[in-house]
N, C-alpha and C positions, 0 to 999 in steps of 0.2 A: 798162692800169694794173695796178702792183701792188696784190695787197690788203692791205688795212693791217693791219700788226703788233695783235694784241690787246695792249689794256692790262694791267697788272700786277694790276691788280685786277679782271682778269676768269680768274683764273685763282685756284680754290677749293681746300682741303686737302678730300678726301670723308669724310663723316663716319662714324665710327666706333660705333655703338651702344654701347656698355659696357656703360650704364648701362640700355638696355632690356635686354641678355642678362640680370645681374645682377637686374633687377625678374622676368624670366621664369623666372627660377632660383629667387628666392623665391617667387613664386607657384606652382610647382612642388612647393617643397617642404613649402606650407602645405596642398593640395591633397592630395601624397600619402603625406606623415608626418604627418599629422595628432595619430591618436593617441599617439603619438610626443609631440606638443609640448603636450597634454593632462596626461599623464600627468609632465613634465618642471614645470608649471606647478602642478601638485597638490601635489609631493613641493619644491618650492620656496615655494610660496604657504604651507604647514601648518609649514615649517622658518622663516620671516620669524616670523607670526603667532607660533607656539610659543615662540619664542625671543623676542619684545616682550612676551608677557604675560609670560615669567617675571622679565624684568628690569623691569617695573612691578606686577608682585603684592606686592612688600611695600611699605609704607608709604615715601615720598619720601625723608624722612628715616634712612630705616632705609639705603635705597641708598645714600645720598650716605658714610654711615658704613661701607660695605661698601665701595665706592671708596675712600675715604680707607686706610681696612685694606689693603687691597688692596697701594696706593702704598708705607703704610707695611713692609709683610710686604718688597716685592720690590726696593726702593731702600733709601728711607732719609726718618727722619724730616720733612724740609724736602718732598721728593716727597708726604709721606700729609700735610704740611701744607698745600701745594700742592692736594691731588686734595680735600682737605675743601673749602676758600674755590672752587677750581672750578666742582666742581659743587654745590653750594649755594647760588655766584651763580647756574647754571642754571636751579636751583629756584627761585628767588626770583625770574626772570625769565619764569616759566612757559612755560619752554621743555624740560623735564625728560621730558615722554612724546616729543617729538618728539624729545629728544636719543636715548633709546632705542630708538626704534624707528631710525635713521638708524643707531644701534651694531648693532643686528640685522642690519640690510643689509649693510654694512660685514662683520659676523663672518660669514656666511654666504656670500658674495662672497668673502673672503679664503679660508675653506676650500678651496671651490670652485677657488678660481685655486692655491691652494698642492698642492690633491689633482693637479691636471694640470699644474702648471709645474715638479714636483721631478721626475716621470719623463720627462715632455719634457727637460728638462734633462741628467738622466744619460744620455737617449740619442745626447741632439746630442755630451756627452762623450766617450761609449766608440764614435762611427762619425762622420764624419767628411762622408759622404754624406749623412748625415740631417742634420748641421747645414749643410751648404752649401743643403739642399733648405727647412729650414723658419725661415731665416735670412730671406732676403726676406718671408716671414708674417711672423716677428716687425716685420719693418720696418714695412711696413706698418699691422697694429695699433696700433704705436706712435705712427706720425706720421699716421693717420689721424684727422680732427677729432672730437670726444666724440662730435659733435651727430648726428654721420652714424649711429654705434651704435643710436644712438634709433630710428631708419626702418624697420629691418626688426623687429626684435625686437616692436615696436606689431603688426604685420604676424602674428606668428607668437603672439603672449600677450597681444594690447590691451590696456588700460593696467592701471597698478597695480603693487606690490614686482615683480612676477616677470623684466618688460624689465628693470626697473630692475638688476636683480640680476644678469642675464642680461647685458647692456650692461655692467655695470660688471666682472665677469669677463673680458669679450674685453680692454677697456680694460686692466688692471692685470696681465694674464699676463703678458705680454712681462718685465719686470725681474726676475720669481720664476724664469723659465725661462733669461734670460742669466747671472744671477747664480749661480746651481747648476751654468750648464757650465763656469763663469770657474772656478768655486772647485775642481771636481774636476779640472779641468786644470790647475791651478795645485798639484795635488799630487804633492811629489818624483817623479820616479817611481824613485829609487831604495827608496824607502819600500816601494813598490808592487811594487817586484823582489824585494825582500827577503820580503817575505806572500807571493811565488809561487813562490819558493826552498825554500820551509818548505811547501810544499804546499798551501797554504790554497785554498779552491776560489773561485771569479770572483766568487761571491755572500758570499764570507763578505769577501774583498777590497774589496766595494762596501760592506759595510754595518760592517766592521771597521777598517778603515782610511781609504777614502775618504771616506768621506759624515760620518764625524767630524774630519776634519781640514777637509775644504770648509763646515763648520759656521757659519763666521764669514760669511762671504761666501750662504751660504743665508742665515742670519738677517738681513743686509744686502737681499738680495730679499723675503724676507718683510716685511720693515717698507717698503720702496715697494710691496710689493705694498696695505697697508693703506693708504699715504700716497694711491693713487693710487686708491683701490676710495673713498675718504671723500670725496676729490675728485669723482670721478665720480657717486654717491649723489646729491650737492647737485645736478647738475646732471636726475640723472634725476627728479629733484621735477616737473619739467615733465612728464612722461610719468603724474606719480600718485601715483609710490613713495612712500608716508608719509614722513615727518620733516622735518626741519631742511629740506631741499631746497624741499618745500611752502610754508616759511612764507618762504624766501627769492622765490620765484620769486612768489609775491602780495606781496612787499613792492615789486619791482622791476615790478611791473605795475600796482599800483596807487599806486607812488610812497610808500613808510610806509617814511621813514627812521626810525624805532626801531624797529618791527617786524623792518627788514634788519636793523640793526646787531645785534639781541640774537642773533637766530639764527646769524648770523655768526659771531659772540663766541663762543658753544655751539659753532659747529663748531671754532674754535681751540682752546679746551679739549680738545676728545676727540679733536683731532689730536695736541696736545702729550700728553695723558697715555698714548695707544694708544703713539707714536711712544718715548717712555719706558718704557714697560714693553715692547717689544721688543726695547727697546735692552738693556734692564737680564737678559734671557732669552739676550741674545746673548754677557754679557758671562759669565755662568755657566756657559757650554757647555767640556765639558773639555779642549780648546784653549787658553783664554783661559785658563784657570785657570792649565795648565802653563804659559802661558807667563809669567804674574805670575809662578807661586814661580820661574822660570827666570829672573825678571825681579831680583828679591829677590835670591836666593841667587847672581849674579852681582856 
């Protein structure tokens, strides 16, 4: 007799580790970069801390007038009427330390991602290989889920601002670094012939020509970079990170619908007014400018 054909489901895909190389990678590298993530944690934990007390040492009310100022200096009166009733409701909803300390995170994270995503940036611009090569990274970062960010960073800084900050940087790179190669390849390059016609040197070309012209579209990355570092923040509450994040993630754990909704509320205020005064920084930059009176005098 013949023997019998096996079944379709006796025949298995063999498994792939991934996911152990990657846990052996990190445990590797908490093992023997240690000091390393010590001293990253020191110079992060004293830059969160530093930066909450100085936006909570003056009196509640003194800040909320310094926000309002703030709006009013860089927009316009309706914005600094706006940024007063804001955060004043924050205040009033005693959510005011946690909103700044969540603004901490936030500004420190966005540094952090803007100091590594403008040279990343310019270099995926001026080589072509390096953006073919760090093009699937970005993909990845991007459409990698938050929640995964949380796993190793616990691993290498246990809990508290530092993952938080650390997590919410890998997060929010990605749009500060596509948006800086969009904008410098999207400049003439007859502009760009013309600075090398006149002898100008590579460096004076990047920082004379291009990097002012690709301005708009930086500042366009920079504000998702904030959009997405505020998003993320909330979520690293779970891991510790002080703020707003904290008081959501014990609202939703222990079910205190006003508790969620106030902090909530706090975080659309400091996304609306961050995301406004980015905007309003972008519209200033001497591009925009020329291109209004070009706009006008047309």
């Amino acid at each position: 007799m013949r023997d019998a054909l096996p079944l379709p489901g006796q025949y298995e895909v063999p498994r792939i580790p991934v996911g152990d190389w990657f846990a052996a990678a990190v445990e590797w590298l908490n093992n023997n970069v240690g000091p390393l993530f010590d001293f990253i944690d020191l110079v992060l934990r004293s830059a969160v801390t530093g930066l909450a007390d100085a936006l909570t040492f003056l009196p509640v009310l003194v800040m909320v007038l310094v926000f309002a100022a703030l709006g009013l200096w860089l927009r316009s009166w309706r914005f600094g009427l706006f940024s007063l009733i804001g955060f004043g409701l924050i205040a009033s909803m005693q959510q005011f330390q946690a909103a700044m300390q969540t603004l901490s995170l936030v500004l420190v994270a966005t540094v952090i991602a803007v100091a590594i995503g403008i040279p990343l940036g310019i270099l995926m611009a001026r080589s072509s290989k390096v953006s073919a090569v760090l093009r699937p990274v970005l993909d990845l970062m991007q459409t990698m889920p938050a929640f995964v960010y949380l796993v190793p960073v616990i691993v290498f800084f246990n809990i508290g601002e530092v993952p938080g900050v650390v997590a919410t940087v890998i997060f929010s790179l990605p749009p500060g670094v596509r948006l800086t190669e969009l904008g410098i390849r999207q400049v003439d390059t007859e502009v760009v012939e013309a600075g090398e016609a006149f002898g100008a040197p590579t460096r004076k070309i990047l920082t004379g020509i291009q990097l002012p012209l690709a301005m708009p579209s930086i500042m366009a990355g920079i504000n998702q970079v904030i959009m997405l570092a505020l998003s993320m923040v909330v979520i690293a509450g779970m891991v510790g990170a002080p703020g707003l994040g904290v008081n959501i993630y014990e609202a939703v754990t222990r079910v205190r619908l006003a508790q969620g909704f106030e902090a909530g509320l706090a975080v659309v205020i400091l996304a609306v007014y961050l995301d406004r005064i980015t905007a309003v920084l972008s519209d200033r930059s001497p591009v925009a400018r020329a291109e209004r009176k070009a706009a006008k005098t047309g």
